[in-house]
mmCIF file of the N, C-alpha and C atoms, coordinates in Angstrom:
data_MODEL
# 
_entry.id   MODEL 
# 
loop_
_atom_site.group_PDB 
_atom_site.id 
_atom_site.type_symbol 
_atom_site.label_atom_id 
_atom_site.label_alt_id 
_atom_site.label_comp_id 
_atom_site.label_asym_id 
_atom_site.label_entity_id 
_atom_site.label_seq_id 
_atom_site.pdbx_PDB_ins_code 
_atom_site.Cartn_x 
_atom_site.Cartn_y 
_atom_site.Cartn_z 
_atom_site.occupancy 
_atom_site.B_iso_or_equiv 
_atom_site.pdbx_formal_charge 
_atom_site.auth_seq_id 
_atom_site.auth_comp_id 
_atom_site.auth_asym_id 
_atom_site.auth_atom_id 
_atom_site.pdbx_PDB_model_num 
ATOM 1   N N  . UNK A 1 1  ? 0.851   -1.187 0.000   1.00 0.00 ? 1  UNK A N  1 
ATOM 2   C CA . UNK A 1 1  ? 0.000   0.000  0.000   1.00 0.00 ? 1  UNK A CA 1 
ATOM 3   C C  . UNK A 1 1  ? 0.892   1.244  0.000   1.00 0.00 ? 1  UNK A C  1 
ATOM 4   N N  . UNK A 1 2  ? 0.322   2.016  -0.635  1.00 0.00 ? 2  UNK A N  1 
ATOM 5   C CA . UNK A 1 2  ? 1.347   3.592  -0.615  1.00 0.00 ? 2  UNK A CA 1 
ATOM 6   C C  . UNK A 1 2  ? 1.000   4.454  0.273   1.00 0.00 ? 2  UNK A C  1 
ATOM 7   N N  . UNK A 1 3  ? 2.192   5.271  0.954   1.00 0.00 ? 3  UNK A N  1 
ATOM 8   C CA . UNK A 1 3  ? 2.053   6.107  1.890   1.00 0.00 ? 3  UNK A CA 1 
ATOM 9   C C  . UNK A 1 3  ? 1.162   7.148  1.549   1.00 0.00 ? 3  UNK A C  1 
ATOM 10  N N  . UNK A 1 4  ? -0.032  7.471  2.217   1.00 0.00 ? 4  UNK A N  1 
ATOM 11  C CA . UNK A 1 4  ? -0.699  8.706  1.981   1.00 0.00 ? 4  UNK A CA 1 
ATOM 12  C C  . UNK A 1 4  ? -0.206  9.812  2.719   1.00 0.00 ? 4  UNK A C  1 
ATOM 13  N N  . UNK A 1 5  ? 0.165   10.693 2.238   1.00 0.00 ? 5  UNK A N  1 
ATOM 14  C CA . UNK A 1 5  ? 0.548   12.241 2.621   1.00 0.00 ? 5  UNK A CA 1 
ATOM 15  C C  . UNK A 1 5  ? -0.825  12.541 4.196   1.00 0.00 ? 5  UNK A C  1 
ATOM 16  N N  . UNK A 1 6  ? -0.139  13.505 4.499   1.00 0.00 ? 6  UNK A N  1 
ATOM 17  C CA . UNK A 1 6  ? -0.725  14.138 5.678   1.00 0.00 ? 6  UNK A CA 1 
ATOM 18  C C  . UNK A 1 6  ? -1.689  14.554 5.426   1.00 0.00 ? 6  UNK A C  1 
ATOM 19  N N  . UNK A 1 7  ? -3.101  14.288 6.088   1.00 0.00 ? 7  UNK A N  1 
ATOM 20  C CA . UNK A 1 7  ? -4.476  14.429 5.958   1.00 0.00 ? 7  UNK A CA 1 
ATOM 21  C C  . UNK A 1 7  ? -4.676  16.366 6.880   1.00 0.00 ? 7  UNK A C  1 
ATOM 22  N N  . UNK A 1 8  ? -4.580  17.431 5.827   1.00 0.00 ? 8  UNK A N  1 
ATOM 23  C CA . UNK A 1 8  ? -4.395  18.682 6.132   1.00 0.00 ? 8  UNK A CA 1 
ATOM 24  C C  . UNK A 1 8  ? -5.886  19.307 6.368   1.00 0.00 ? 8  UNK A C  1 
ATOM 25  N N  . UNK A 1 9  ? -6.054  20.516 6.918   1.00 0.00 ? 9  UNK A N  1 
ATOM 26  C CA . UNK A 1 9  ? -7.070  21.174 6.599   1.00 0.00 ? 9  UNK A CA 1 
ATOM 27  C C  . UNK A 1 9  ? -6.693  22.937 6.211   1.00 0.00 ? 9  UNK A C  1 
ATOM 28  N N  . UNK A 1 10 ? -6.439  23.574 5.181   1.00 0.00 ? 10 UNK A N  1 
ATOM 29  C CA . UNK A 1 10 ? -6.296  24.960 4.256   1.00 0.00 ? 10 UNK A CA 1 
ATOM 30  C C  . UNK A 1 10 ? -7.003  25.611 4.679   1.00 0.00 ? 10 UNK A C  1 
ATOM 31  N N  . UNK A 1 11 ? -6.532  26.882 5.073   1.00 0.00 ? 11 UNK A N  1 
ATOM 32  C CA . UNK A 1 11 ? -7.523  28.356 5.196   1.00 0.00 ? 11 UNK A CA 1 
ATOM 33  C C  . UNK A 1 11 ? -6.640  29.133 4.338   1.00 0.00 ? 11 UNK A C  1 
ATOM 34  N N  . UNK A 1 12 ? -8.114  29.597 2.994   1.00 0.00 ? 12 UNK A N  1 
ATOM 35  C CA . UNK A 1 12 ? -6.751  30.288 2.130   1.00 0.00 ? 12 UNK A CA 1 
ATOM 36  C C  . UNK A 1 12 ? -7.760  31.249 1.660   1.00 0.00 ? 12 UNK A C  1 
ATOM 37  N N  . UNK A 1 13 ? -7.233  32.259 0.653   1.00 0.00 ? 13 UNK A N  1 
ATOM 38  C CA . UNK A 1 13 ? -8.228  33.574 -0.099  1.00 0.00 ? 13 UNK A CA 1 
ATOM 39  C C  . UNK A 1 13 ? -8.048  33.355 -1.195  1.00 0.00 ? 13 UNK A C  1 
ATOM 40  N N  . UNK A 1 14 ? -9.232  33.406 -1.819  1.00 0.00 ? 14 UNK A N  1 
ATOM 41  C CA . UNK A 1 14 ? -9.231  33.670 -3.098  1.00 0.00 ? 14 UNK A CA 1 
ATOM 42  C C  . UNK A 1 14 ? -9.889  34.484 -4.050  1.00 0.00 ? 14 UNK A C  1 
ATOM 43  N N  . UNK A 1 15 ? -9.808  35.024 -4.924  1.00 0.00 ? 15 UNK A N  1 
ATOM 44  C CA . UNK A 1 15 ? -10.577 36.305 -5.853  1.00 0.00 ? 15 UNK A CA 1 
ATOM 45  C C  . UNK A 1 15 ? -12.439 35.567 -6.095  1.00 0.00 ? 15 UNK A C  1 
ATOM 46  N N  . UNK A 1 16 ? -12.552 36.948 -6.233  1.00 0.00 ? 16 UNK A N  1 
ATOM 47  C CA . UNK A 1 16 ? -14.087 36.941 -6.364  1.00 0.00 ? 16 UNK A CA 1 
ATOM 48  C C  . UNK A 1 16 ? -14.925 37.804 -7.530  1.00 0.00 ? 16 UNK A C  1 
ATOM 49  N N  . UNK A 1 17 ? -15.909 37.596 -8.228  1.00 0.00 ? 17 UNK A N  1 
ATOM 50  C CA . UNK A 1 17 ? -16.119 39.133 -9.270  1.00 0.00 ? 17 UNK A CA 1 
ATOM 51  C C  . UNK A 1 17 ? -18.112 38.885 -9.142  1.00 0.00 ? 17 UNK A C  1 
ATOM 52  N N  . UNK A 1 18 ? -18.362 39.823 -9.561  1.00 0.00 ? 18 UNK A N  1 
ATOM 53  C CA . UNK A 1 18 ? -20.329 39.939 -9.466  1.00 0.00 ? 18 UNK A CA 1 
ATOM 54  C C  . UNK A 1 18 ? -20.494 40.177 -10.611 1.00 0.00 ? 18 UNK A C  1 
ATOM 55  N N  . UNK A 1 19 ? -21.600 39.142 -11.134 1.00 0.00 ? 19 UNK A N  1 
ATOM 56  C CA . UNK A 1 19 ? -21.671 39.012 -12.284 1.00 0.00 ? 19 UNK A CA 1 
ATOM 57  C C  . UNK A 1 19 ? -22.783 40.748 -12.798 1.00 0.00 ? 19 UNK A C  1 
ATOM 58  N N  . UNK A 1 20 ? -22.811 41.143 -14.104 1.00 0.00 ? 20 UNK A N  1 
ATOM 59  C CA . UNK A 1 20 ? -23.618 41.961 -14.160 1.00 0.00 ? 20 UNK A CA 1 
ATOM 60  C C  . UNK A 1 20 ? -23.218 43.548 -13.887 1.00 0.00 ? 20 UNK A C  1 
ATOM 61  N N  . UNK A 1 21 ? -23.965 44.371 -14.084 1.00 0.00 ? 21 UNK A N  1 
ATOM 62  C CA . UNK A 1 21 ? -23.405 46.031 -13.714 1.00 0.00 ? 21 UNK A CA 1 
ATOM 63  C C  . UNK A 1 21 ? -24.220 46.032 -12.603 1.00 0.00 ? 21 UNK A C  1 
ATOM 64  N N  . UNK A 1 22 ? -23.226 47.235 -11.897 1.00 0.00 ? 22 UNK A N  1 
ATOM 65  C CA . UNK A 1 22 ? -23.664 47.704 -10.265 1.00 0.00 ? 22 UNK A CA 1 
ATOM 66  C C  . UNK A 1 22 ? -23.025 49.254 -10.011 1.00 0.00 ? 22 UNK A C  1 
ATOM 67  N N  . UNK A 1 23 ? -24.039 49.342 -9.457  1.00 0.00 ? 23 UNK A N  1 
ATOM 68  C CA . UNK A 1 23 ? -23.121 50.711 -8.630  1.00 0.00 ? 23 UNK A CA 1 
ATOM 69  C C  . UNK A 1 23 ? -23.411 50.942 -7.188  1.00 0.00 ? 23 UNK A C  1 
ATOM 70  N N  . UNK A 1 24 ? -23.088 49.529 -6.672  1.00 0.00 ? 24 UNK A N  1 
ATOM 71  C CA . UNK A 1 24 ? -22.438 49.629 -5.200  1.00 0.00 ? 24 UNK A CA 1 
ATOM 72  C C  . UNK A 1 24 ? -21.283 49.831 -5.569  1.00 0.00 ? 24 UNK A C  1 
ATOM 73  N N  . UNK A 1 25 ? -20.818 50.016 -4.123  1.00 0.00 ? 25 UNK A N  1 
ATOM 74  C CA . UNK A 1 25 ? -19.380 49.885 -3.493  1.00 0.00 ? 25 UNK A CA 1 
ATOM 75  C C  . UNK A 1 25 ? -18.655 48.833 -4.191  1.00 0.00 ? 25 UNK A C  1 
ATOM 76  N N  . UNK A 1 26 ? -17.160 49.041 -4.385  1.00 0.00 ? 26 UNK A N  1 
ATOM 77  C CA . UNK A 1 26 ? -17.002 47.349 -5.100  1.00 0.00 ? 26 UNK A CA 1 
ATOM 78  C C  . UNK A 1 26 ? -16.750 46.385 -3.408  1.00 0.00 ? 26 UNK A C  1 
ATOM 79  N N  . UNK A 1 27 ? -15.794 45.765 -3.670  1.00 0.00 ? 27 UNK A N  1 
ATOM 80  C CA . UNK A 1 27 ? -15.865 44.637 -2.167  1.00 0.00 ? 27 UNK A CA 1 
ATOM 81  C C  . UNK A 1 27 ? -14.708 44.474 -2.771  1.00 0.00 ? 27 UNK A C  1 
ATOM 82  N N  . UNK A 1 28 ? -13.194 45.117 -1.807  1.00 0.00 ? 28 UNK A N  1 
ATOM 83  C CA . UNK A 1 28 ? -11.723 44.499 -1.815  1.00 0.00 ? 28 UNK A CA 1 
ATOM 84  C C  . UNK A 1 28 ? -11.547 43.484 -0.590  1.00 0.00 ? 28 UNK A C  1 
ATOM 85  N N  . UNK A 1 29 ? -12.398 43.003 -0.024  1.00 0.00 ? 29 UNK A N  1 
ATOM 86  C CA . UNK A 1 29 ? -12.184 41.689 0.120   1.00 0.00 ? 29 UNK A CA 1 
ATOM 87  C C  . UNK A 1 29 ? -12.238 40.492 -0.626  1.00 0.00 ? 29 UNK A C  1 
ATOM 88  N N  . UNK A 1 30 ? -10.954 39.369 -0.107  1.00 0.00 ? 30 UNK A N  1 
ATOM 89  C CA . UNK A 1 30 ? -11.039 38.144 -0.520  1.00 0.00 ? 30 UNK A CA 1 
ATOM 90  C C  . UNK A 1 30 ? -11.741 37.409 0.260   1.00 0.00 ? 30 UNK A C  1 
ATOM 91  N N  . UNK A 1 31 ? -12.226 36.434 -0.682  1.00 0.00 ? 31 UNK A N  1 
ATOM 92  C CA . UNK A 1 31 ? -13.175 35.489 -0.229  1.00 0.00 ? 31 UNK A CA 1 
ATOM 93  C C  . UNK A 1 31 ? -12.384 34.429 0.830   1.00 0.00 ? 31 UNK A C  1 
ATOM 94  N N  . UNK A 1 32 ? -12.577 34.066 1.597   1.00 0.00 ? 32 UNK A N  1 
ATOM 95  C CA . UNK A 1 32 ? -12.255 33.083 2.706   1.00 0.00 ? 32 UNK A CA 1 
ATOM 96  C C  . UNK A 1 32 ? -12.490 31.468 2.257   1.00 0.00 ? 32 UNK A C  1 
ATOM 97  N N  . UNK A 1 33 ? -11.694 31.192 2.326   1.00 0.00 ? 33 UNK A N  1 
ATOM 98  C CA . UNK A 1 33 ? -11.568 29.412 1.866   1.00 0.00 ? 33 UNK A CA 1 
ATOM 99  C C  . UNK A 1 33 ? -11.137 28.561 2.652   1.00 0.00 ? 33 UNK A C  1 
ATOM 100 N N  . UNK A 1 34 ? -12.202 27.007 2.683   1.00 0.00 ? 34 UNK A N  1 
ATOM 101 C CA . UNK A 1 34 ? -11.361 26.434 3.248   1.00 0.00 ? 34 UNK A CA 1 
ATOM 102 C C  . UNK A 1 34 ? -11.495 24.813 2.077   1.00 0.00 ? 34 UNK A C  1 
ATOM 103 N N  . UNK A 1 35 ? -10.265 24.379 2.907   1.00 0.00 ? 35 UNK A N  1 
ATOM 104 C CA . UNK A 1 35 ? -10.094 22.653 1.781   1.00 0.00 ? 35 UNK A CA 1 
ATOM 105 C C  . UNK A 1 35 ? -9.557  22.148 3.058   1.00 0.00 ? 35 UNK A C  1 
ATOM 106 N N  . UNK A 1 36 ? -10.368 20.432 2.731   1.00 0.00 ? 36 UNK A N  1 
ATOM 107 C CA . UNK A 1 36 ? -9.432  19.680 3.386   1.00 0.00 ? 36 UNK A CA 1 
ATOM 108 C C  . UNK A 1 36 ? -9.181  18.406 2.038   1.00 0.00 ? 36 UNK A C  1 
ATOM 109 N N  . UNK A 1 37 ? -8.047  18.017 3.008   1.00 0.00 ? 37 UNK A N  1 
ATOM 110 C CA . UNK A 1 37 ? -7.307  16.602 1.872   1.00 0.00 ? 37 UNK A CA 1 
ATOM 111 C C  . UNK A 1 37 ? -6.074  16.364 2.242   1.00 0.00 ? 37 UNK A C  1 
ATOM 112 N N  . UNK A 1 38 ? -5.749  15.102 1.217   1.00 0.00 ? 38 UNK A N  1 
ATOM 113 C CA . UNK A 1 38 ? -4.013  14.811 1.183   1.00 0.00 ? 38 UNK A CA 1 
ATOM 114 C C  . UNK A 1 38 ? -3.119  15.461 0.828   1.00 0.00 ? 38 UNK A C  1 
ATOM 115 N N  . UNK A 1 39 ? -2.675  15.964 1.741   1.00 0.00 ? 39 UNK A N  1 
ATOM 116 C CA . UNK A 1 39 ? -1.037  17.398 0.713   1.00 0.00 ? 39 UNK A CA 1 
ATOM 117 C C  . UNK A 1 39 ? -0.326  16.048 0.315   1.00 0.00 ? 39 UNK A C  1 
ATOM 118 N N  . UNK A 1 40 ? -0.367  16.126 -1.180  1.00 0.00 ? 40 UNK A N  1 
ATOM 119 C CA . UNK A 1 40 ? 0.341   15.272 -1.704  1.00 0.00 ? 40 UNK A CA 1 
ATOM 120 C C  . UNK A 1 40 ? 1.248   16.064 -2.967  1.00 0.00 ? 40 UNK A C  1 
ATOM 121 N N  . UNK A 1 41 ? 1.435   17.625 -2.604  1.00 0.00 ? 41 UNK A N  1 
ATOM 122 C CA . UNK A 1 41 ? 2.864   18.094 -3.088  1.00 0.00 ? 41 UNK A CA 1 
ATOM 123 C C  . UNK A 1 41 ? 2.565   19.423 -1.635  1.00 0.00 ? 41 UNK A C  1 
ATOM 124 N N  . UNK A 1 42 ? 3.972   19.928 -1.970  1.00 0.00 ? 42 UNK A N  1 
ATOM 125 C CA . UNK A 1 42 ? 4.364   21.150 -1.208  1.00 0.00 ? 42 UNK A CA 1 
ATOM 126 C C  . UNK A 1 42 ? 5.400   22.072 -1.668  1.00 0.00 ? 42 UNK A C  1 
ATOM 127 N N  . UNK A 1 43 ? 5.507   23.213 -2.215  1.00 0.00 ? 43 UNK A N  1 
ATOM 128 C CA . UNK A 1 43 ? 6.757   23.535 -3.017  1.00 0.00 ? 43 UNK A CA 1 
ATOM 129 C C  . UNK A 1 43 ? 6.961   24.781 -2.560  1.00 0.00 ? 43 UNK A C  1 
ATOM 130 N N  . UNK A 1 44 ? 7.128   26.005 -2.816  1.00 0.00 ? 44 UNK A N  1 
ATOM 131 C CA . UNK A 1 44 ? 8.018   26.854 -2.357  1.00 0.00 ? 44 UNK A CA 1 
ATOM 132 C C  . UNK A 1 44 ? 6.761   28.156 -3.324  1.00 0.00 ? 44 UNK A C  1 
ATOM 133 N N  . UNK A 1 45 ? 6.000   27.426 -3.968  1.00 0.00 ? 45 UNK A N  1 
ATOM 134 C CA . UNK A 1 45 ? 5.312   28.107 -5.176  1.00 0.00 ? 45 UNK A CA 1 
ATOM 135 C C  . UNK A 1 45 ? 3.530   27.393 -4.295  1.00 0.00 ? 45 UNK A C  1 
ATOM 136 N N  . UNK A 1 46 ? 3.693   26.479 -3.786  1.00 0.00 ? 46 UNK A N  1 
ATOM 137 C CA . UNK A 1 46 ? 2.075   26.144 -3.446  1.00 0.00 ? 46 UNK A CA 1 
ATOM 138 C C  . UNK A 1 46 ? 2.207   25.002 -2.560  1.00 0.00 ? 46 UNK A C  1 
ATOM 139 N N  . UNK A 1 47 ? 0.705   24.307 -2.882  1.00 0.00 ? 47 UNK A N  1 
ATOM 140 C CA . UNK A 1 47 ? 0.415   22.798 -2.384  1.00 0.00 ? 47 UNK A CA 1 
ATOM 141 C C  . UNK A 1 47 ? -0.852  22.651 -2.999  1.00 0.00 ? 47 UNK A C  1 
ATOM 142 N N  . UNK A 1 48 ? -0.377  20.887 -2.918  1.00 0.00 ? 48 UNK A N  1 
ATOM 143 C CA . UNK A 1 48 ? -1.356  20.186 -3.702  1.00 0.00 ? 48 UNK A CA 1 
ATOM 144 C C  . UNK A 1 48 ? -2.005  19.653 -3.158  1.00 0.00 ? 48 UNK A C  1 
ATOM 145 N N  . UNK A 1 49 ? -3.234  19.766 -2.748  1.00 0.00 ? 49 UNK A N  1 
ATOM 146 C CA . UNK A 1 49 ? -4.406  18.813 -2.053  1.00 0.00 ? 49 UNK A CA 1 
ATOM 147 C C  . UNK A 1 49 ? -5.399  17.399 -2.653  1.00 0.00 ? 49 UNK A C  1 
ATOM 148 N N  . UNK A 1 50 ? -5.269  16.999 -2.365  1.00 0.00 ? 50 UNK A N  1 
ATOM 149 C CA . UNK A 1 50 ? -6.374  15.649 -2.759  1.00 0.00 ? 50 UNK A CA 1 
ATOM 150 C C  . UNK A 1 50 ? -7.496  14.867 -1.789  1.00 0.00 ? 50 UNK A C  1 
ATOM 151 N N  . UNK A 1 51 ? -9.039  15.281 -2.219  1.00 0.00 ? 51 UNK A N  1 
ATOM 152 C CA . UNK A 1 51 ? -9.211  14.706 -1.056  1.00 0.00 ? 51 UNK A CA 1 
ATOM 153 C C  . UNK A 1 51 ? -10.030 13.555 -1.009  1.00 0.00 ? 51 UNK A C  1 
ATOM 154 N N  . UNK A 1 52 ? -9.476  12.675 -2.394  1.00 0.00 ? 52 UNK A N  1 
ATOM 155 C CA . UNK A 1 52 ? -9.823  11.530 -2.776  1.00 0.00 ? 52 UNK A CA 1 
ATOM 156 C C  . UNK A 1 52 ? -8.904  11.060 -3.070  1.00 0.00 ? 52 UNK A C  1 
ATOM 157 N N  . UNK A 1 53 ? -8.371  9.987  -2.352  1.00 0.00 ? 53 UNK A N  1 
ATOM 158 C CA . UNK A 1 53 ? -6.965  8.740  -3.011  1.00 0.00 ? 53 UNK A CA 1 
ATOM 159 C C  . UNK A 1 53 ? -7.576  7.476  -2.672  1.00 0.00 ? 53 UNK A C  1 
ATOM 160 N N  . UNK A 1 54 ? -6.602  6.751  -3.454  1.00 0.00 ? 54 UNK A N  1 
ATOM 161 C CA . UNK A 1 54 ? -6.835  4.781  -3.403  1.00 0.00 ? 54 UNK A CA 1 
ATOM 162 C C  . UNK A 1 54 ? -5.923  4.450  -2.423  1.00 0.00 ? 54 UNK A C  1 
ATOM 163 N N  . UNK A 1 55 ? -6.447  3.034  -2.667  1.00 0.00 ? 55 UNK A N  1 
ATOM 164 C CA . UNK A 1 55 ? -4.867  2.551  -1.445  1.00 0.00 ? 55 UNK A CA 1 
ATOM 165 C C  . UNK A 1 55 ? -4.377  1.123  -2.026  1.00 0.00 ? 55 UNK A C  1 
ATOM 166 N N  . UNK A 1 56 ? -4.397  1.498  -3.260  1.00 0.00 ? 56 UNK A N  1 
ATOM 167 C CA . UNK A 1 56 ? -3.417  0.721  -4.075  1.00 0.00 ? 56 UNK A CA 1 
ATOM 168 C C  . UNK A 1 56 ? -2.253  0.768  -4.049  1.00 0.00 ? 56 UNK A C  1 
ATOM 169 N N  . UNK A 1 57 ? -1.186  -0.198 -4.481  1.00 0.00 ? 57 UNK A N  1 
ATOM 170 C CA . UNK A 1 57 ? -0.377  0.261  -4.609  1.00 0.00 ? 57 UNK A CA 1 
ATOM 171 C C  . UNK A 1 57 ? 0.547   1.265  -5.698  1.00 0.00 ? 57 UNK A C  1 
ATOM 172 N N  . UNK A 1 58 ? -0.272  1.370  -6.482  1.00 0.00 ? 58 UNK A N  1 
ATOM 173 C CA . UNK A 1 58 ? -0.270  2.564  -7.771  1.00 0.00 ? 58 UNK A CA 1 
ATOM 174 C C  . UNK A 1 58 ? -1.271  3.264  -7.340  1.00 0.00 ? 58 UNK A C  1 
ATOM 175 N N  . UNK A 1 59 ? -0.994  4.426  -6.572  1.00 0.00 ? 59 UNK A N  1 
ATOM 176 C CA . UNK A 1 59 ? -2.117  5.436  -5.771  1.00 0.00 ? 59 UNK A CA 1 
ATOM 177 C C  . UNK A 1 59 ? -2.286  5.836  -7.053  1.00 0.00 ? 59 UNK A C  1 
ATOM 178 N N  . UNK A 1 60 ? -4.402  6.422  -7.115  1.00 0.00 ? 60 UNK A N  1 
ATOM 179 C CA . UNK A 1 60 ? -4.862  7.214  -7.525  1.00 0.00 ? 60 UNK A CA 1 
ATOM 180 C C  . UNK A 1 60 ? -5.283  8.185  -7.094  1.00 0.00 ? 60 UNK A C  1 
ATOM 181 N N  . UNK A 1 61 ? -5.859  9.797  -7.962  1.00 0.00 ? 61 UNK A N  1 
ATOM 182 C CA . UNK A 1 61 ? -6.222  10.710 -6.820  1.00 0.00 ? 61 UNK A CA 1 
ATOM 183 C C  . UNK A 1 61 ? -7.204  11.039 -7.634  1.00 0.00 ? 61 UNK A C  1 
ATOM 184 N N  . UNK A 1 62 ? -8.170  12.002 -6.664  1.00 0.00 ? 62 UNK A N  1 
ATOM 185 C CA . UNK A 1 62 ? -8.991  12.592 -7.500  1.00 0.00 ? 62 UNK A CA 1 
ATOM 186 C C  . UNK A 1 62 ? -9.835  13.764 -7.265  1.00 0.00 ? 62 UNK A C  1 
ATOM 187 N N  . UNK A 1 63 ? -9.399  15.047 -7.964  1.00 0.00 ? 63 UNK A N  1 
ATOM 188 C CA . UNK A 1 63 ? -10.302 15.900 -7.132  1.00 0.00 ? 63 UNK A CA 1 
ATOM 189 C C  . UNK A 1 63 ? -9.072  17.300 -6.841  1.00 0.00 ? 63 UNK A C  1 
ATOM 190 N N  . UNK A 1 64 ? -7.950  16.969 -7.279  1.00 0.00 ? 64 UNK A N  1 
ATOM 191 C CA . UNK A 1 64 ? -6.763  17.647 -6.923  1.00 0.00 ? 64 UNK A CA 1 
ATOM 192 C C  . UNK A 1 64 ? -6.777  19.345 -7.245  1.00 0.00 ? 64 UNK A C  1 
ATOM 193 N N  . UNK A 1 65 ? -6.732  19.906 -5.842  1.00 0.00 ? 65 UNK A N  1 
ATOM 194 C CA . UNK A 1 65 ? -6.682  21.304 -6.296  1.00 0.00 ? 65 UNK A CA 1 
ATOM 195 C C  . UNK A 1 65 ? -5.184  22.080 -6.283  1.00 0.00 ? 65 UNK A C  1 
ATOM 196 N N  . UNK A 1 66 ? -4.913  22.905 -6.419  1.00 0.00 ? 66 UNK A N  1 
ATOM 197 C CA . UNK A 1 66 ? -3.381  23.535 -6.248  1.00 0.00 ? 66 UNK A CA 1 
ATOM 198 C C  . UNK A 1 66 ? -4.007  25.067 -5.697  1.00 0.00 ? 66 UNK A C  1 
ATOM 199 N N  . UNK A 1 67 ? -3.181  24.759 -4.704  1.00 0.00 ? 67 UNK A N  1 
ATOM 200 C CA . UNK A 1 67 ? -3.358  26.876 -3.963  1.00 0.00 ? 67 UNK A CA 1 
ATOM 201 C C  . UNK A 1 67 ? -1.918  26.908 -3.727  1.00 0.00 ? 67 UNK A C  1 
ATOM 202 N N  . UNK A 1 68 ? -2.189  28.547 -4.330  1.00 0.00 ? 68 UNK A N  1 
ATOM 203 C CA . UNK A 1 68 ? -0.868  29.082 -4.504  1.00 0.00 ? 68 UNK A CA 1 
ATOM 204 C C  . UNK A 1 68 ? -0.191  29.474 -2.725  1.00 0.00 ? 68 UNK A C  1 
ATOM 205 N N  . UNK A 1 69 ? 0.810   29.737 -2.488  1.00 0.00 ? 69 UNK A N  1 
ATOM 206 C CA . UNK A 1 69 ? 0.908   29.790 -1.244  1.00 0.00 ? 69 UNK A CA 1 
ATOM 207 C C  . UNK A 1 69 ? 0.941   31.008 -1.157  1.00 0.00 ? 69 UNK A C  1 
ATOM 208 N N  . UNK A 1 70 ? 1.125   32.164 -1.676  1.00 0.00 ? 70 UNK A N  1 
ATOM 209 C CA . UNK A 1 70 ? 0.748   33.420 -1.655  1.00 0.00 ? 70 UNK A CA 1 
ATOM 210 C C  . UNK A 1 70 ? -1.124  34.284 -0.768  1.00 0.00 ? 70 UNK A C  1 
ATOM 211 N N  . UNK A 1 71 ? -1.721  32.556 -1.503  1.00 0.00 ? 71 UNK A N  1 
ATOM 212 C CA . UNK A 1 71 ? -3.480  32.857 -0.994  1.00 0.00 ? 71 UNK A CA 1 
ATOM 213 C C  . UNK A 1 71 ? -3.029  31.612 0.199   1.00 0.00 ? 71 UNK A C  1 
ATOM 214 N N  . UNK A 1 72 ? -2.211  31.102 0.666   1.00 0.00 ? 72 UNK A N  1 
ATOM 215 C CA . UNK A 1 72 ? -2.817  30.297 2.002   1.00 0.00 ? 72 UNK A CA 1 
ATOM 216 C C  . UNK A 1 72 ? -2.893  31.014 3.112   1.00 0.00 ? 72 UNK A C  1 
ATOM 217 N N  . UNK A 1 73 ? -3.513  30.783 4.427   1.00 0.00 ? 73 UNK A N  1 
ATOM 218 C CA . UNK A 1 73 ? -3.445  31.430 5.234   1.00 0.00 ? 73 UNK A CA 1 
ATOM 219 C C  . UNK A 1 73 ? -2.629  30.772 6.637   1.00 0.00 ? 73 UNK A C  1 
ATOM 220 N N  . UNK A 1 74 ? -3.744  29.577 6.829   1.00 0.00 ? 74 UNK A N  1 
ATOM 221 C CA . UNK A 1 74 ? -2.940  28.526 7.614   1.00 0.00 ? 74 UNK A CA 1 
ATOM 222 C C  . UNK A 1 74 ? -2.872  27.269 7.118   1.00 0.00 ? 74 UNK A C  1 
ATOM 223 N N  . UNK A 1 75 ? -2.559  26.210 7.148   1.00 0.00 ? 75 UNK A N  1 
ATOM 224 C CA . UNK A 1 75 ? -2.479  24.499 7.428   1.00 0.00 ? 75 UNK A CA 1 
ATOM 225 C C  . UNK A 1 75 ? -2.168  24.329 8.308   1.00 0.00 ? 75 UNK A C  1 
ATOM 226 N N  . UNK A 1 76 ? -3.563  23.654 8.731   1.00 0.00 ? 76 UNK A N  1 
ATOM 227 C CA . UNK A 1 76 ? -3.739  22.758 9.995   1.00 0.00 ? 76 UNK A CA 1 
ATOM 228 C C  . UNK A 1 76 ? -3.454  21.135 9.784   1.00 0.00 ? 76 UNK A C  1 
ATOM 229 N N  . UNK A 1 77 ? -3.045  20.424 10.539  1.00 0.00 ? 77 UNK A N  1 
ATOM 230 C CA . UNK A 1 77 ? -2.511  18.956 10.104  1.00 0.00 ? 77 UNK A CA 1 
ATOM 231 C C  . UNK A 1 77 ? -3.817  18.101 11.266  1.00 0.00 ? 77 UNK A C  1 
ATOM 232 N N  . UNK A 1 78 ? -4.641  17.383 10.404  1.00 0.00 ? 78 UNK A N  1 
ATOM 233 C CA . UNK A 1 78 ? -5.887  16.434 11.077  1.00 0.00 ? 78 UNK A CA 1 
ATOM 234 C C  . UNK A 1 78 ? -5.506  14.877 11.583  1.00 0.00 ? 78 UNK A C  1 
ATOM 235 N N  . UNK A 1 79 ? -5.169  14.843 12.298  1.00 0.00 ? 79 UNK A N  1 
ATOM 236 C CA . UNK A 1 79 ? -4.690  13.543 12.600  1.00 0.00 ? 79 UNK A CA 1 
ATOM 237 C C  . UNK A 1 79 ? -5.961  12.611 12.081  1.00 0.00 ? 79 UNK A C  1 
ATOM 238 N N  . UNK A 1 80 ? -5.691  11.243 11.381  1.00 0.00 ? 80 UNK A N  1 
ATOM 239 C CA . UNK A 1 80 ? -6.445  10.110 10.649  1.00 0.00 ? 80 UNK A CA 1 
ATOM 240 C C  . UNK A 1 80 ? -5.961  8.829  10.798  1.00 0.00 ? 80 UNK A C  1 
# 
């Protein structure tokens, strides 16, 4: 069976837009995010979440998002 990466939970921001014309206020807030899954990368540029894998021994994944680490806020590590 293959090692599954650390079962994480992401608090991160990400952009937002309203569809249509307005003349409110605009909103310079980012939207608040959260993910959980397998960090199954980590780089210097992001991380890769999955929060569907096999437990084969040729892991599959599925569902894989990438946040930039620029928008993370925290990672929390979920013990499983």
């Amino acid at each position: 069976m293959t090692k599954r990466g650390k079962l994480v939970l992401v608090e991160w921001l990400d952009s937002h837009h309203r569809a249509g014309w307005t003349t409110d206020a605009p909103d310079p807030k980012p939207l608040k995010c959260v993910s959980v899954g397998w960090l199954v990368s980590k780089t210097k540029r992001g991380i890769v979440v999955a929060p569907h894998i096999t437990r084969e021994d040729t892991q599959q994944r599925a569902g894989e998002m990438t946040i930039p680490r620029a928008a993370i806020v925290r990672i929390q590590r979920i013990n499983a």
